[in-house]
N, C-alpha and C positions, 0 to 999 in steps of 0.2 A: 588117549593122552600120549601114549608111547610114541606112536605114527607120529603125529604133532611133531612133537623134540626131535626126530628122525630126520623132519623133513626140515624144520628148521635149521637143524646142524650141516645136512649137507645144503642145503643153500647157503648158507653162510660160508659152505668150505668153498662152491662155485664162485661164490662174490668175492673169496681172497685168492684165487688159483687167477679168475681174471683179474684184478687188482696188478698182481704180479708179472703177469701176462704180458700188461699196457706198458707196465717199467721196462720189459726187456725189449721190447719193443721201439722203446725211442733209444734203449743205451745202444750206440754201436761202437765198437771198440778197433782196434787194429784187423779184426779179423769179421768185418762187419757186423754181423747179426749172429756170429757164433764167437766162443771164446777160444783164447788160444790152446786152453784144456782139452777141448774138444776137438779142434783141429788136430792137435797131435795125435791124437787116436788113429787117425787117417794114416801116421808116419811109420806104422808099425811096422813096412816091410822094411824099413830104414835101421831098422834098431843094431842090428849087429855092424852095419858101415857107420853108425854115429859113435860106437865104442870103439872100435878100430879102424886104425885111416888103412890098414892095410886090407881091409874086409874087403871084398865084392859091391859094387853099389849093383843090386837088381832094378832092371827095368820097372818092374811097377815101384819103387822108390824113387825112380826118376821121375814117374808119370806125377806121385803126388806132391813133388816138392816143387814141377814146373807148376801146377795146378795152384799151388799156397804160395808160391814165391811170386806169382804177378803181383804180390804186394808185398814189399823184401818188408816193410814194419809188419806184418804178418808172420811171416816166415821166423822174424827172427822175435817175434813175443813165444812162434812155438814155440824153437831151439832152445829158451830160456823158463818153459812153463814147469809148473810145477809137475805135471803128466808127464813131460819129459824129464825131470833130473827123478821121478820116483823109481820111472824105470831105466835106470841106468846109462842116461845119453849122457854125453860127454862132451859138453856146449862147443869148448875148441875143436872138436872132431868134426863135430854135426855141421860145422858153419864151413866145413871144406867139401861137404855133401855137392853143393849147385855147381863147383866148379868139377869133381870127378864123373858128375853126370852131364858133360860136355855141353851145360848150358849155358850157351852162346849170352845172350843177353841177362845174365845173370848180374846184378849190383854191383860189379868189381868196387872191392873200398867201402862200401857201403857199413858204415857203424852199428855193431851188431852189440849190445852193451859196453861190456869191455873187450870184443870181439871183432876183427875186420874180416868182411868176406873176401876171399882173396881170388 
């Protein structure tokens, strides 16, 4: 009887893990198939040039912010997620990031909430 309920319950946990699955799967958001939560994960060599505009931007910060900013509505749901204001980014700092990293084709102007890429 035990076995039973056992196997019951995790099939049932299967049928709502796929359930969920299928949802996230059609939602696509500014950062397609990932959230902007999660994208900023990726921003973490960024974090001391998003707090001070006088910091160093490091190369791999450059790599990840050309890599997110092929979609500046991406980029800038990062700058604004809540992963980034938890750890300490400083949205008007962050959004001067694509131009200190001498990226050429970067959104000049580009409406970043209450923020313009400059």
């Amino acid at each position: 009887m035990a076995a039973a309920l056992k196997f019951v319950c995790l099939l049932g946990l299967i049928v709502l893990v796929s359930i969920v699955g299928l949802e996230r799967v059609d939602a696509a958001g500014e950062c397609g198939k990932s959230s902007p939560d999660n994208e900023a994960i990726k921003l973490a060599p960024c974090a001391e040039a998003a707090q001070d505009q006088n910091a160093a931007v490091s190369a791999s910060c450059c790599d990840q912010v050309r890599k997110i900013g092929r979609s500046p509505s991406c980029l800038c749901a990062v700058m604004l997620s809540n992963t980034a204001k938890a750890s300490g980014i400083k949205p008007e700092i962050a959004i001067t990031i694509p131009k200190r990293c001498n990226i050429a084709n970067r959104p000049v102007g580009y409406k970043c909430g209450p923020y313009t890429l400059p």
